[in-house]
C-alpha positions as a printed NumPy array, in Angstrom:
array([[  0.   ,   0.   ,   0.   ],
       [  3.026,   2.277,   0.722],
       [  2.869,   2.943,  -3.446],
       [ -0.842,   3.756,  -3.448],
       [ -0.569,   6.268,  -0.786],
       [  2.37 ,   7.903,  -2.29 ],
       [  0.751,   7.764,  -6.179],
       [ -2.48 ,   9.399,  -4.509],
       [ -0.232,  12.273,  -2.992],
       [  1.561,  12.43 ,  -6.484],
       [ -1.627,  12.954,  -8.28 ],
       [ -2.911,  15.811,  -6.163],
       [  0.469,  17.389,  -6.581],
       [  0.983,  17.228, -10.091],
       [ -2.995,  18.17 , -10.364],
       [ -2.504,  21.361,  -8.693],
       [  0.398,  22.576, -10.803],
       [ -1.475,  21.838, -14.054],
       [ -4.833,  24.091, -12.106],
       [ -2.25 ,  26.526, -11.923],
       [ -0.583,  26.534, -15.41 ],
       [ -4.26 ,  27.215, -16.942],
       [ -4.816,  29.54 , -14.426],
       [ -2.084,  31.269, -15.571],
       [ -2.269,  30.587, -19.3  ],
       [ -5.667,  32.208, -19.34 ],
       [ -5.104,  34.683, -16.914],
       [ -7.518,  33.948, -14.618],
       [ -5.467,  34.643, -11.139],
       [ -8.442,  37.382, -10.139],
       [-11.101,  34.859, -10.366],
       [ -9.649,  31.534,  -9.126],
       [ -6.88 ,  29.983,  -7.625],
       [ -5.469,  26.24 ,  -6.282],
       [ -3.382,  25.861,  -3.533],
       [  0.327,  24.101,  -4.001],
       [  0.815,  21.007,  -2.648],
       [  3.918,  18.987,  -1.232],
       [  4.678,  15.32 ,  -0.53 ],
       [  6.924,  14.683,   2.505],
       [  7.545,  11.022,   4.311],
       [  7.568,  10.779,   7.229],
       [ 10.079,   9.868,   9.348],
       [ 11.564,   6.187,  10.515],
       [  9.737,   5.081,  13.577],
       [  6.285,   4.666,  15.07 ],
       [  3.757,   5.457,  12.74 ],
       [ -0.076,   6.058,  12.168],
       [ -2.226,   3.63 ,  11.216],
       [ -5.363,   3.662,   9.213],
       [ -7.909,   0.349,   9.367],
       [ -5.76 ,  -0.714,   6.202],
       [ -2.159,   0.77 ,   6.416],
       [  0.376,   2.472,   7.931],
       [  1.305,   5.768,   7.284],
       [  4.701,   6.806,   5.145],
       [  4.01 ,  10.051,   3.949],
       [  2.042,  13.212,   3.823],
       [  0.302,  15.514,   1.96 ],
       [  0.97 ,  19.474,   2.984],
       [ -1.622,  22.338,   1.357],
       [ -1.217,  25.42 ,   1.203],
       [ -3.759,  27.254,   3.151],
       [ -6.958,  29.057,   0.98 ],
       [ -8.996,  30.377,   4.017],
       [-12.374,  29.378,   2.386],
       [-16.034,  29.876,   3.266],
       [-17.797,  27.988,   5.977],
       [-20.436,  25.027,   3.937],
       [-23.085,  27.313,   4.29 ],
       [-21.127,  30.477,   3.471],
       [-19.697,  28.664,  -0.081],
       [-23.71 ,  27.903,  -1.312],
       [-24.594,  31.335,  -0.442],
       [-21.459,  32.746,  -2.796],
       [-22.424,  30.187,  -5.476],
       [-25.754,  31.426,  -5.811],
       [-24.921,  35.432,  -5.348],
       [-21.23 ,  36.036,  -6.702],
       [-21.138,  34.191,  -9.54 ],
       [-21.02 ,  36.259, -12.578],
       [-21.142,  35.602, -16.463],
       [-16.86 ,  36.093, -15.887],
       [-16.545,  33.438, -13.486],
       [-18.836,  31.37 , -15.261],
       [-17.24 ,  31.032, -18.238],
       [-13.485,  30.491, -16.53 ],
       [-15.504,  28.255, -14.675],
       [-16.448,  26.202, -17.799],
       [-13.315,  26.45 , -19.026],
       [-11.132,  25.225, -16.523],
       [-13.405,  22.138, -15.916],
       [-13.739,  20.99 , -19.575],
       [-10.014,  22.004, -20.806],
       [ -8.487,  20.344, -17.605],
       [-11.146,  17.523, -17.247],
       [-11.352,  18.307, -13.567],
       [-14.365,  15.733, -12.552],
       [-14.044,  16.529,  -9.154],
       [-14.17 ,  19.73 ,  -9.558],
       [-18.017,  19.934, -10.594],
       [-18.815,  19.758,  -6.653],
       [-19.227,  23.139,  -4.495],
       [-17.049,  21.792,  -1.625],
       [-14.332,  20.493,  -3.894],
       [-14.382,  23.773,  -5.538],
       [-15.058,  26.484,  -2.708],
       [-15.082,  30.001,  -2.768],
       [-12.718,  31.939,  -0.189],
       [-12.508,  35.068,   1.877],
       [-10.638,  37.205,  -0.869],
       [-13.507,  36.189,  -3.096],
       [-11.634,  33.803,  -5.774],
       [-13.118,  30.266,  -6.003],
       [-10.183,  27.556,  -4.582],
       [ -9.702,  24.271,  -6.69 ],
       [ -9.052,  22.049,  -3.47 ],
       [ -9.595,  18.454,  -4.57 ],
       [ -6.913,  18.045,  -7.646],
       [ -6.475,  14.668,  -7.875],
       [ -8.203,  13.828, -10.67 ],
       [ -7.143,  16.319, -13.562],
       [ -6.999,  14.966, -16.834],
       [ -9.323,  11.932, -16.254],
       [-10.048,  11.053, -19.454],
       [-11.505,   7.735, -17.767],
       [-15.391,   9.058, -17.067],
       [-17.113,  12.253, -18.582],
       [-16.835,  15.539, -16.261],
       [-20.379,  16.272, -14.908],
       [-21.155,  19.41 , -15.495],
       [-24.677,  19.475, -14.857],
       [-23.397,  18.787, -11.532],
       [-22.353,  23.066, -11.213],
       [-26.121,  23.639, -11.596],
       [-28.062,  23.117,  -8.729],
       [-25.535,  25.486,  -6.578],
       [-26.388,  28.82 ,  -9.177],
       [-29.091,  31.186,  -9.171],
       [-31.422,  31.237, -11.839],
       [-30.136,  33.529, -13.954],
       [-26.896,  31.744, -14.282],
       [-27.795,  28.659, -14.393],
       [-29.898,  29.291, -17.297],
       [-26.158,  30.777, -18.585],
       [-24.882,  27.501, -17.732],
       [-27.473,  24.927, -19.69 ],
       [-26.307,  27.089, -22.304],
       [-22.572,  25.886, -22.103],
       [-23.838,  22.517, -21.912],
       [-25.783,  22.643, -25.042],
       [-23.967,  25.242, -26.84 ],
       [-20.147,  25.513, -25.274],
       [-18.717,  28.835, -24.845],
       [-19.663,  31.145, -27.82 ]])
């Protein structure tokens, strides 16, 4: 298991520099951000121990100070604007950030920008991203914007 643990750790790393290179490519740094990411093991010795394994590394993230649950629904449904939508859409479907469809994997902060938090899984060409998913957290007027995307992509 000591493999899995560390390939797991790997992906979220490597996810949240590619989040950042399209961040930067399409210069969306005022609207969104992702948080870097390290590996370390840990040292030789006693060691924590989950039902299944022990523990020989860990994952360090760089702080984001997002919204409470309740605070990151409200923002969905009152700061999201056409701008944010559409770096929204693009970032998801350019990236193929599946888990990044979900409010709490995706949460907005206290400076405003939305946070990618859960990189793991960028580039999954595996399953389809879900954007539907982004729906049910927008008002009404966006998410009519959105089931645009959907049908239409970004025009």
């Amino acid at each position: 298991m000591k493999g899995d643990e560390w390939d797991c750790w790997l992906r979220r790393v490597r996810g949240s520099k590619v989040i950042q290179d399209g961040i930067n490519l399409h210069g969306y740094q005022w609207i969104m951000k992702v948080p870097k990411k390290w590996v370390y093991p840990l040292p030789e010795g006693p060691r924590a121990k989950t039902e299944i394994n022990e523990k020989n590394f860990v994952l360090v993230v760089e702080e984001m100070d997002i919204l409470s649950h309740i605070k990151n629904r409200s923002a969905y449904k009152k700061k999201v604007t056409l701008e944010v939508l559409r770096a929204l859409y693009t970032m998801l479907t350019e990236y193929l950030l599946i888990d990044s469809v979900y409010a709490d994997n995706t949460t907005f902060c206290k400076d405003g920008r939305l946070a990618f938090v859960d990189t793991e899984y960028t580039g999954d060409t595996t399953q389809p991203v879900g954007l539907s998913a982004i729906g049910q957290y927008l008002n009404r007027e966006m998410l009519a914007l959105w089931e645009q995307f959907l049908v239409h992509g970004l025009q």
